[in-house]
N, C-alpha and C positions, 0 to 999 in steps of 0.2 A: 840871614843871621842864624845861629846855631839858638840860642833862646828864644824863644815865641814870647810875645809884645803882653804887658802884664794891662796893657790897657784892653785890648779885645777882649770880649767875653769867650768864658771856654766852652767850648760848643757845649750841648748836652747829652750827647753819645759821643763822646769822642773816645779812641783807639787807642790804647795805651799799647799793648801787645798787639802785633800785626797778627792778624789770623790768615793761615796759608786757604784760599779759597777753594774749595771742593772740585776738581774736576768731575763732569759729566760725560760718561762715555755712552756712545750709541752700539750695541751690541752686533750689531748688522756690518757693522764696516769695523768695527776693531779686532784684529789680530790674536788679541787674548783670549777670544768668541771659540778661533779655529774657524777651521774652514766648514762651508757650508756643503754636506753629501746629503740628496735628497734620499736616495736609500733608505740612511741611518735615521734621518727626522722623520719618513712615515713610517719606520718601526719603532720610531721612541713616542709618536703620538698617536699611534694606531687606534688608543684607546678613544680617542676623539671623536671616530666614525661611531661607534654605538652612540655616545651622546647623542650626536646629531640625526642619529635614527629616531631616537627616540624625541626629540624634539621636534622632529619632521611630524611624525605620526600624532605629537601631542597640539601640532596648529592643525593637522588636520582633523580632529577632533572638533574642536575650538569653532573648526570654519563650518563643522556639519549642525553645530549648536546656533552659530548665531544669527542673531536674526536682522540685526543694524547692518544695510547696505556699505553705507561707511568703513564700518571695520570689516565688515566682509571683503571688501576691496582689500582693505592691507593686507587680510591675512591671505589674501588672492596672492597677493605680489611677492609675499614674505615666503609662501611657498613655492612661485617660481624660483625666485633665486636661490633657494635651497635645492630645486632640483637642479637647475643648472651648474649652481655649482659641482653638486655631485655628479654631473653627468662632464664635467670639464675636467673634475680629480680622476676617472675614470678615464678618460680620452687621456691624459695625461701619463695615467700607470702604463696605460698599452703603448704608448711613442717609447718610453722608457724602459719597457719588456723589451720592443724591439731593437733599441740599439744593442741593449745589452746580449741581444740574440747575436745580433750582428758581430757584434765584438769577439762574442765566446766564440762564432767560425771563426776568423780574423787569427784569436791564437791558437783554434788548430792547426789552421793551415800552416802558420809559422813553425809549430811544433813540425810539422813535418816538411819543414826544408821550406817551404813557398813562396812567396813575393807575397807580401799583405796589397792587398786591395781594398781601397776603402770609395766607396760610393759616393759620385757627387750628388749634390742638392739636389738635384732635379732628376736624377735617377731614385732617389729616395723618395720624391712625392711621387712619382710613377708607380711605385711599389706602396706607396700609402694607398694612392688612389682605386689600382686593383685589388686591393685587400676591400676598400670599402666598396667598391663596386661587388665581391664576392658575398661581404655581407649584406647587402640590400636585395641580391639576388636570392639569400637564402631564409631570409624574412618576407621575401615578395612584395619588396616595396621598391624594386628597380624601377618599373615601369611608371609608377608617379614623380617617382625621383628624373628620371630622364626627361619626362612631358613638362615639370616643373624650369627643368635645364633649358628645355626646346624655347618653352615662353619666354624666358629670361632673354636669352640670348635673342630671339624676334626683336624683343622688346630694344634690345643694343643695336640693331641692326638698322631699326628703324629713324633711332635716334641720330645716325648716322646718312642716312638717305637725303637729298635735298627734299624739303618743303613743296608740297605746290605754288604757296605764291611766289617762291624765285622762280620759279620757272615760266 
């Protein structure tokens, strides 16, 4: 019926004017955002890293203070994952250094007449992997890092070997 029933009661919030309901956009996946260059976002939040130095240095204060096991422990763990994470943003700038090294030959070479070559996957960890073997070497920590490899891989080797009681 185009009239509503004079017998039902009229609601108590009822809608006279339809209100057009508010779209919610998620910033991450809408268009309007732009595109996401890691570059430009750790130079437009670069200011960040001080903060979190300074926050770093202010649990470790905090943790040299306190004397509750308890929060000793959190502020234990509060500061691994601060280191870690900064040692992952780190790991991170350097993967990203080296593409971008990699690229900048790429158009030189093109500049000068060449066939771009681009390196596959596993050419790329071969050249990850000998860089950090150069840095372990120049820290002097190859030789625990290799004895550490040694036991691991024992340790797979093992797992792998039949059992005495099959045998």
């Amino acid at each position: 019926p185009l009239e509503m029933s004079a017998k039902k009661p009229v609601p108590f919030l009822r809608q006279v004017v339809p209100v057009r309901k508010k779209v919610q956009r998620d910033p991450r996946f809408d268009d309007l955002s732009g595109e996401y260059k890691p570059e430009i976002f750790m130079k437009t939040y670069s200011f960040l890293d001080s903060i979190k130095k300074q926050e770093k240095e202010m649990v470790q204060k905090q943790l040299k203070k306190c004397r509750n096991t308890e929060q000793k422990e959190k502020l234990q763990r509060l500061l691994n994952r601060m280191t870690q994470q900064e040692q992952a943003q780190k790991k991170q700038q350097k993967l990203r250094e080296r593409e971008l090294s990699l690229k900048r030959q790429q158009r030189e070479l093109a500049k000068q007449g060449k066939k771009p070559f681009f390196l596959k996957k596993s050419e790329k960890r071969k050249l990850e992997l000998a860089e950090k073997y150069a840095e372990l070497k120049r820290s002097g920590k190859l030789e625990s890092f290799l004895n550490k490899k040694r036991k691991r891989n024992a340790i797979k080797d093992k797992r792998h070997l039949p059992s005495q009681k099959n045998l």
